[in-house]
C-alpha positions in Angstrom: -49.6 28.6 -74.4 -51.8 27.1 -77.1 -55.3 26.2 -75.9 -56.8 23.6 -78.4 -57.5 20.1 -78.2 -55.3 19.0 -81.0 -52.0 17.3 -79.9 -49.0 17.7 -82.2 -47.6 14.2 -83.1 -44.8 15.4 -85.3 -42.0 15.8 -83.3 -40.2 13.3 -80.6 -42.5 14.4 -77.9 -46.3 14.9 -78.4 -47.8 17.3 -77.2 -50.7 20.6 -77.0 -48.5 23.1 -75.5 -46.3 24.4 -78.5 -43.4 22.8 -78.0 -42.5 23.5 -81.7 -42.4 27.3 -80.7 -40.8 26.9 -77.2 -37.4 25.8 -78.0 -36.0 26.1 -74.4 -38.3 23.8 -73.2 -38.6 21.5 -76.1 -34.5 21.2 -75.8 -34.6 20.7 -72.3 -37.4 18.0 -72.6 -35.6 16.2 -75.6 -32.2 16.0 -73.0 -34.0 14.2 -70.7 -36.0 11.8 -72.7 -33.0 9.4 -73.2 -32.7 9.0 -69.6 -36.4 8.4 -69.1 -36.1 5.6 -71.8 -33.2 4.3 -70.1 -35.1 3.9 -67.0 -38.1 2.5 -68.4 -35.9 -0.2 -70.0 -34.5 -0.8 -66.6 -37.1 -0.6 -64.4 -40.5 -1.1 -66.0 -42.6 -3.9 -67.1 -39.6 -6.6 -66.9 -39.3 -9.4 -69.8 -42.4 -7.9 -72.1 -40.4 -4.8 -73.9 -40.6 -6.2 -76.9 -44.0 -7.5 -77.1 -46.6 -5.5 -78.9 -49.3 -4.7 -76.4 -52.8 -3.5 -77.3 -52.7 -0.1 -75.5 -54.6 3.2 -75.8 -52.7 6.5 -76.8 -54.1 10.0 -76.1 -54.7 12.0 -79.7 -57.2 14.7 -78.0 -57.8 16.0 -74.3 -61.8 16.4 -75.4 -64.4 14.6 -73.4 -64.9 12.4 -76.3 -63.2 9.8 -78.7 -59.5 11.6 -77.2 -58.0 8.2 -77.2 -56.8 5.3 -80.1 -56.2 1.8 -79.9 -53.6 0.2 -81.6 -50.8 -2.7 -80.9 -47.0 -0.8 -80.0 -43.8 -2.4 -78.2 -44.0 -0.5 -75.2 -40.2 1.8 -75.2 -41.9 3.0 -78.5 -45.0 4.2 -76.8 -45.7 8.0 -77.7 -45.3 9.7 -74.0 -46.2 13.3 -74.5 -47.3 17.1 -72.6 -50.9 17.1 -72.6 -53.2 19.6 -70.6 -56.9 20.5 -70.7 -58.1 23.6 -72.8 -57.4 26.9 -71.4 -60.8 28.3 -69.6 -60.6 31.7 -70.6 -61.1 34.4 -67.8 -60.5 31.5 -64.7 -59.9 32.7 -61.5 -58.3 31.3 -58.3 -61.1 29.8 -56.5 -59.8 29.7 -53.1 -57.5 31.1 -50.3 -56.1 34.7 -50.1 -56.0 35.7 -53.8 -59.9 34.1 -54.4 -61.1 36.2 -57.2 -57.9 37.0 -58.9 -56.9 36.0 -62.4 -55.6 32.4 -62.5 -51.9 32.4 -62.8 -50.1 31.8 -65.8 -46.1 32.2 -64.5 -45.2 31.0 -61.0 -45.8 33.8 -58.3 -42.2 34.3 -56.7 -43.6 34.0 -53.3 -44.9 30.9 -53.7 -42.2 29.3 -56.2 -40.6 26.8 -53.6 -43.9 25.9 -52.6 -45.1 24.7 -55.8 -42.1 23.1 -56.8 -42.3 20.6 -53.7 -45.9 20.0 -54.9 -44.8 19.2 -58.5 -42.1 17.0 -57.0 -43.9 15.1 -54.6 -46.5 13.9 -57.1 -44.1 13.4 -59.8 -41.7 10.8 -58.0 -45.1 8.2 -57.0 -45.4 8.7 -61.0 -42.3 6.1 -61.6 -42.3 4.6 -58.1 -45.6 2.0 -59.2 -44.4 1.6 -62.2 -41.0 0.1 -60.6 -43.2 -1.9 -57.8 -44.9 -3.4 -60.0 -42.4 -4.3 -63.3 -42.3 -7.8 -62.3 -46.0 -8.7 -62.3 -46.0 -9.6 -66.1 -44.3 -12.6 -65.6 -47.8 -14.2 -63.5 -50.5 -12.3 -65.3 -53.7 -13.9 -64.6 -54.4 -13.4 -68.1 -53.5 -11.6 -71.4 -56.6 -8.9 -70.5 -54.8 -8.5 -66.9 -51.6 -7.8 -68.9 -52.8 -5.2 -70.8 -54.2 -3.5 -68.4 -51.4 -3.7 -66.3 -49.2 -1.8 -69.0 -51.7 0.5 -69.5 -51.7 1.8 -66.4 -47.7 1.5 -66.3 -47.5 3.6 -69.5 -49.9 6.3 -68.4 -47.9 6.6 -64.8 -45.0 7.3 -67.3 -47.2 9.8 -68.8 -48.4 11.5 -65.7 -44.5 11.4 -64.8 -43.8 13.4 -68.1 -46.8 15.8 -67.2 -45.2 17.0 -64.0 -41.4 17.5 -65.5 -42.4 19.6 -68.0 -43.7 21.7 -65.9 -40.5 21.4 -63.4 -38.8 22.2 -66.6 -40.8 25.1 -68.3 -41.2 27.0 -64.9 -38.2 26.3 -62.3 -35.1 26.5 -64.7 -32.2 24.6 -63.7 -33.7 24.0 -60.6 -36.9 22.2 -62.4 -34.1 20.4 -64.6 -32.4 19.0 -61.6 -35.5 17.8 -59.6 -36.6 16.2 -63.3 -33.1 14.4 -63.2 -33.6 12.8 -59.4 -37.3 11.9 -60.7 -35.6 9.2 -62.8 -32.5 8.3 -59.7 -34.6 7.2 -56.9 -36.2 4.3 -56.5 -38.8 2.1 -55.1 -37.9 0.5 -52.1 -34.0 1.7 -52.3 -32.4 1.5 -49.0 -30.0 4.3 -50.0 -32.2 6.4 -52.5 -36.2 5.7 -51.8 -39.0 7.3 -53.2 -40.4 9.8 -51.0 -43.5 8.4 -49.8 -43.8 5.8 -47.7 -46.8 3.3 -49.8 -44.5 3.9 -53.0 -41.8 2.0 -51.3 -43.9 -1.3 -50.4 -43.5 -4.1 -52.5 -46.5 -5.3 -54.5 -45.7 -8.8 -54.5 -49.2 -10.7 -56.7 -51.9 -10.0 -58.6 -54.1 -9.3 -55.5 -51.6 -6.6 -54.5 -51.9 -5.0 -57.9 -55.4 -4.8 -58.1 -55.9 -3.7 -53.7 -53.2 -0.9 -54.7 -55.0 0.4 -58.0 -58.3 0.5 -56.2 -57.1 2.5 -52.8 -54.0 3.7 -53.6 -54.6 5.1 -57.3 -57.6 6.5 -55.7 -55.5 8.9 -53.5 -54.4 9.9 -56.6 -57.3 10.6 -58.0 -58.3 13.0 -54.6 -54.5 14.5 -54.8 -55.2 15.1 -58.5 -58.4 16.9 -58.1 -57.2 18.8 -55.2 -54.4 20.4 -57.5 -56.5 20.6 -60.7 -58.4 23.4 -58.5 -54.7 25.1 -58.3 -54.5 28.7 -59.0 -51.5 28.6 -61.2 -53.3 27.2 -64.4 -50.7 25.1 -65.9 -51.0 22.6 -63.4 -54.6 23.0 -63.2 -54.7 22.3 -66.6 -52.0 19.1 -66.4 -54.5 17.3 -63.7 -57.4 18.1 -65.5 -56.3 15.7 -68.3 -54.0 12.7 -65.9 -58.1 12.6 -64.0 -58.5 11.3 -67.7 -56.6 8.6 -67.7 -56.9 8.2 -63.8 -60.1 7.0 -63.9 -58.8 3.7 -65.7 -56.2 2.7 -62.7 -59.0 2.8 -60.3 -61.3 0.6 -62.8 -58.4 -2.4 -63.5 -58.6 -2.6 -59.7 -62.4 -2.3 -59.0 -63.3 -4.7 -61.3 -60.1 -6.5 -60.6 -61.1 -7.3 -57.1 -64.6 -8.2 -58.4 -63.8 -10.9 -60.3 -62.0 -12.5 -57.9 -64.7 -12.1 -55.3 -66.8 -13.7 -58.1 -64.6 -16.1 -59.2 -64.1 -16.9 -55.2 -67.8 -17.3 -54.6 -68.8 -19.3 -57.8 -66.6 -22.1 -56.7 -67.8 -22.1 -53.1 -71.5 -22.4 -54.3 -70.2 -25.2 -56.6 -68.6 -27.3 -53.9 -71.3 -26.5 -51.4 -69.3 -24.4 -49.2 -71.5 -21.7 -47.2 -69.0 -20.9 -44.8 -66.9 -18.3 -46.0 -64.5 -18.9 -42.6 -64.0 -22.2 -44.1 -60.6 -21.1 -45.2 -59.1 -24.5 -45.4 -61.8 -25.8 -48.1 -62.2 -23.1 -50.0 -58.4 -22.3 -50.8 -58.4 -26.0 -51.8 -60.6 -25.0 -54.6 -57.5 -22.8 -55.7 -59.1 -19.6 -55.3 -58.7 -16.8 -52.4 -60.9 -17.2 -49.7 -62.9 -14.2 -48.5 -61.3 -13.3 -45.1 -57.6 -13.0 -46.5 -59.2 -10.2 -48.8 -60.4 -8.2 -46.0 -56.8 -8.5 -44.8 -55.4 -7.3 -48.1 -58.1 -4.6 -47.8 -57.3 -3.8 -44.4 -53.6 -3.4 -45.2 -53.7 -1.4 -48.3 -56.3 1.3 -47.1 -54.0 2.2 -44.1 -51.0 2.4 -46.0 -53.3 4.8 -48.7 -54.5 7.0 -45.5 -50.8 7.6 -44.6 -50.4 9.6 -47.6 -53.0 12.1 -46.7 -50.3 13.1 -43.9 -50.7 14.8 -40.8 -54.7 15.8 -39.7 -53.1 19.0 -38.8 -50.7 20.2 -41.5 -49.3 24.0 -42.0 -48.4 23.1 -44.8 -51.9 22.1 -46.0 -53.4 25.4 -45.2 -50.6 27.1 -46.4 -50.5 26.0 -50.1 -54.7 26.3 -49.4 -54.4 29.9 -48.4 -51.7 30.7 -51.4 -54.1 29.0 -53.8 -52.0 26.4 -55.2 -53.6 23.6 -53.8 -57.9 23.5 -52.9 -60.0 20.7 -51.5 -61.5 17.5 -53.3 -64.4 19.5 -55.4 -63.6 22.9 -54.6 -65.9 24.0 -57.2 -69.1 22.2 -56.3 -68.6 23.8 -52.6 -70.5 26.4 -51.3 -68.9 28.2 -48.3 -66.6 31.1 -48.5 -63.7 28.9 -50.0 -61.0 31.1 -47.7 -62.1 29.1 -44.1 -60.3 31.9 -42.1 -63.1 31.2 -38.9 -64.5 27.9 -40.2 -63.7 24.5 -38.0 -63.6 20.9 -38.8 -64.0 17.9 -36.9 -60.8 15.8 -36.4 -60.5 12.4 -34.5 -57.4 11.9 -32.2 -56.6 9.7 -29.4 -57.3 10.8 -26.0 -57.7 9.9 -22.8 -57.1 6.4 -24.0 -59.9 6.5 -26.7 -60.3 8.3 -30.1 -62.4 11.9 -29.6 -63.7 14.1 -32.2 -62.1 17.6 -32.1 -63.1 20.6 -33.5 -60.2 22.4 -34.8 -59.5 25.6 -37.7 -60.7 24.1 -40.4 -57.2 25.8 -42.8 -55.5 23.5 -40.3 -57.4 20.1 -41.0 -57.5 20.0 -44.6 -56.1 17.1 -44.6 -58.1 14.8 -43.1 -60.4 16.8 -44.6 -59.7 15.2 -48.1 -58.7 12.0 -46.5 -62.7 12.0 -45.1 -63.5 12.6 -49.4 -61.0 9.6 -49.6 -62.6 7.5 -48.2 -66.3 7.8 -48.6 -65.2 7.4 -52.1 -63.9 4.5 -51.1 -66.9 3.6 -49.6 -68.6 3.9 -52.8 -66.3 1.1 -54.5 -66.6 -1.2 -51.0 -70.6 -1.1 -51.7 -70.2 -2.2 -55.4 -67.9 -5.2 -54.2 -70.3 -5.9 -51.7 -72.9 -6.5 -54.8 -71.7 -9.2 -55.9 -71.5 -11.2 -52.4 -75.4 -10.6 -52.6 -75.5 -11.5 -55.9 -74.3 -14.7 -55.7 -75.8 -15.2 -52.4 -72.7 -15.5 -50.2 -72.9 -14.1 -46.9 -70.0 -12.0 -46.2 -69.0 -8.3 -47.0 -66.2 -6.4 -47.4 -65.7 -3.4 -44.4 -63.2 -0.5 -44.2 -61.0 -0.7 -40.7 -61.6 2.0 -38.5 -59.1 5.3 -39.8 -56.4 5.0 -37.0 -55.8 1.1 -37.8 -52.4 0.5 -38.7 -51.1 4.1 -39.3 -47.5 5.0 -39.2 -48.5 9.0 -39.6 -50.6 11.1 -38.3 -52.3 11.3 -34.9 -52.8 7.5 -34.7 -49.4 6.7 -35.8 -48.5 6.3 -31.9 -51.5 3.6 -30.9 -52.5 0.6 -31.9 -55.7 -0.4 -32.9 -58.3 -3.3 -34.1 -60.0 -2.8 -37.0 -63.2 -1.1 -35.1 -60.8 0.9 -33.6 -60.7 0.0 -30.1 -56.9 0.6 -28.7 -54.8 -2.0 -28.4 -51.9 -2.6 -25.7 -48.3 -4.1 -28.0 -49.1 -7.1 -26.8 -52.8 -7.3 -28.0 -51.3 -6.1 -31.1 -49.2 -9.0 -31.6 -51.1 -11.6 -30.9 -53.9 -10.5 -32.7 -52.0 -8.9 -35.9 -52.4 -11.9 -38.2 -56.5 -12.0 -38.0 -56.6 -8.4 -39.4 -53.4 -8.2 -41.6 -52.0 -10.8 -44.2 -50.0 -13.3 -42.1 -46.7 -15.1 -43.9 -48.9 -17.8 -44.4 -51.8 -15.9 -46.7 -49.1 -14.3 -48.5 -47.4 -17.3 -49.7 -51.1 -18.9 -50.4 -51.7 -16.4 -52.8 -48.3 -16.1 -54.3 -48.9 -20.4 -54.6 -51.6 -19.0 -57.4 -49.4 -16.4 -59.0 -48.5 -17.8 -62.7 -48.8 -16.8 -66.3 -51.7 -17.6 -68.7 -50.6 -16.6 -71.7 -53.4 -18.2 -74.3 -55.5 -15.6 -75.4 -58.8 -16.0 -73.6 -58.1 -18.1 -71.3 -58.1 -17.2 -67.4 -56.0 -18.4 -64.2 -58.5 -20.1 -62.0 -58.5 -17.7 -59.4 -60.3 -14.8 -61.4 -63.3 -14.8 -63.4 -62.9 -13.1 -66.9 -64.5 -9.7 -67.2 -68.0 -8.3 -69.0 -66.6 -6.7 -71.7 -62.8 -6.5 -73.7 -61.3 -3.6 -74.6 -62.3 -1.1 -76.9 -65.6 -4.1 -77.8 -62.8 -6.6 -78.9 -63.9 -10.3 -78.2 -63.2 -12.3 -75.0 -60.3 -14.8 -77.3 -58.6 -11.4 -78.2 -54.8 -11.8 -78.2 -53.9 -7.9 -75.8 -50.4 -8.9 -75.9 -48.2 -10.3 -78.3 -45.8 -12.4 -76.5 -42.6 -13.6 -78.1 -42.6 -17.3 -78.2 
């Protein structure tokens, strides 16, 4: 497998991994893409295929200058195979076979292993890309729009990254798995995508932006998990999608801090100090400060869901085969095996929440779920920022790690956000004041329309620092037909 930085744009699909050469896979590959165009025509970014969108395209997998900028209709974007360079002489870093040369074919013992791995993160690939194909339509702004369909076209990339290697290593059984990637859906009754937060709807702007901020972030902690893998393609494959990763989780940072700035600017210019003043400050037309702590409420438990179980044999199993490590395996300094280490684990008990120590092979999970979200944390403080800044008194907070789960240990219990235990009735009563009601979701979907002039911003969201790639703040990011 070549091992440069150069990607090969001559043939249909680009790519570093000498497709040219491998004509299995390059047939293989070519048979599918007609099918993945047919579903991006179907089910992505509705109304804007033919626009020409302003959109950054991969030509390296350095560290520097590996991406170009340039105006393309989106069906005619140039999806490609791209991994990181080879590290010559890697080992496995973790589990049984620590110390061993990094593999390079799937180990038969572990083949149906890895394929559900590859599978699992390749159908949340399409699935946001299909819940969010009808936000175009009430983009904020042209800026917004872009950066929507850049993150749409790079999910389609990532979604590319894991069939090729369903189809280079697994045979038919990696070309049949590749051919479901493109049949399910999001939110299908009969045919849903296989984790629960890919089947939501996201409904609004707000949505988008909550989403790529907690739920691209799991990605990123899934992604770095398996770029530790001991079979080196897909090291290699998650190596570069952290590339383009780091984007998703920026259009929703920033995303969410404009509107907190945006949402603050207009209460200090109608004298409003109260940020409960809910009434009065949605009458300005922009979202008042509690209903985002709802919306953050809501989309960090649905994220935690898709760490799974606490306790999960099948985390420590793909650990102790080396396929999948922990968040920064590398930077870790203990025996990277765990075969007597513990970790601590929170469960219900005794009608409470207790801290358990438990075999830390078994608790890897919440293990990277813990990662999860004190980098979450991290963002939280940076929104935060801009409340002091502007000299409103409020702040975002995180809910307490067993509100509102559906799996895991707490998916039995009800809690507030502080995560005292609630009885169903509590529950109910109380729901609305920690999660959107009806109410707050048609408020926000009241502010939900297009501006299309370039440079110009829906009222609800203050324009960002900088453009893209240093272009000016009146620069026309998509092309829309009239």
């Amino acid at each position: 497998m070549p091992d440069g930085t150069a990607i090969d744009y001559d043939g249909l699909i680009p790519n570093n991994v000498g497709l040219a050469q491998d004509l299995r896979v390059r047939k293989a590959l070519e048979t599918w893409h007609p099918g993945y165009i047919d579903w991006w025509k179907s089910m992505g970014p509705e109304g804007f295929q033919a626009s020409q969108v302003f959109l950054r395209t991969a030509v390296g997998v350095g560290s520097d200058n590996w991406a170009k900028f340039d105006f393309v209709r989106m069906p005619e974007y140039r999806w490609g195979v791209l991994l990181a360079p080879q590290i010559e002489g890697r080992t496995i870093p973790f589990g049984a076979h620590k110390g061993e040369p990094a593999w390079q074919e799937v180990p038969g013992e572990y083949r149906a292993m890895l394929r559900r791995l590859l599978v699992i993160q390749g159908d949340t690939e399409p699935a946001s890309v299909e819940q969010q194909r009808h936000l175009g339509a009430t983009a904020p702004s042209l800026y917004d729009m872009r950066n929507l369909f850049q993150v749409n076209v790079e999910e389609g990339r990532h979604l590319w990254a894991m069939v090729y290697l369903l189809q280079k290593y697994f045979g038919r059984d990696g070309r049949d798995e590749a051919a479901d990637l493109l049949k399910r859906r999001s939110g299908d009754v009969d045919s849903p995508r296989m984790l629960g937060a890919f089947n939501e709807r996201t409904p609004d702007w707000l949505s988008f932006f909550m989403f790529t901020f907690f739920t691209d972030r799991d990605g990123k902690m899934q992604l770095a998990a398996l770029a530790q893998s001991g079979f080196d393609p897909l090291s290699r494959t998650c190596r570069f999608m952290l590339t383009e990763e780091a984007h998703h989780m920026f259009v929703g940072e920033t995303g969410v801090a404009r509107v907190i700035q945006r949402t603050c600017e207009a209460m200090k210019a109608a004298g409003i100090d109260n940020p409960n003043d809910i009434e009065r400050v949605r009458a300005l037309g922009v979202i008042d400060l509690p209903t985002l702590q709802k919306k953050a409420n809501l989309h960090f438990a649905l994220t935690l869901d898709l760490f799974g179980n606490e306790i999960s044999t099948n985390a420590a199993n793909a650990f102790n085969a080396g396929l999948k490590g922990r968040y920064q395996e590398d930077r870790l300094t203990d025996d990277h095996q765990l075969l007597t280490a513990t970790y601590k684990v929170l469960r219900p008990r005794d009608g409470g929440i207790a801290t358990e120590d438990v075999p830390a092979l078994s608790a890897l999970n919440m293990r990277l779920r813990d990662d999860y979200v004190a980098d979450t944390q991290a963002g939280i403080n940076r929104w935060n920022r801009v409340f002091a800044q502007t000299g409103i008194d409020f702040a975002i907070t995180l809910p307490h790690v067993a509100f509102n789960r559906r799996i895991g240990e707490f998916a039995a219990i009800e809690t507030d956000t502080n995560g005292n235990i609630l009885t169903q009735e509590e529950w109910i009563r109380r729901k609305d004041s920690m999660l959107p009601s009806a109410d707050d979701n048609l408020f926000i979907a009241s502010l939900m329309h297009l501006e299309r002039q370039p440079g110009a911003y829906a009222n609800w969201i203050a324009p960002p620092r900088h453009g893209i790639d240093n272009r000016p703040g009146d620069f026309e990011y998509v092309k829309i037909d009239p």
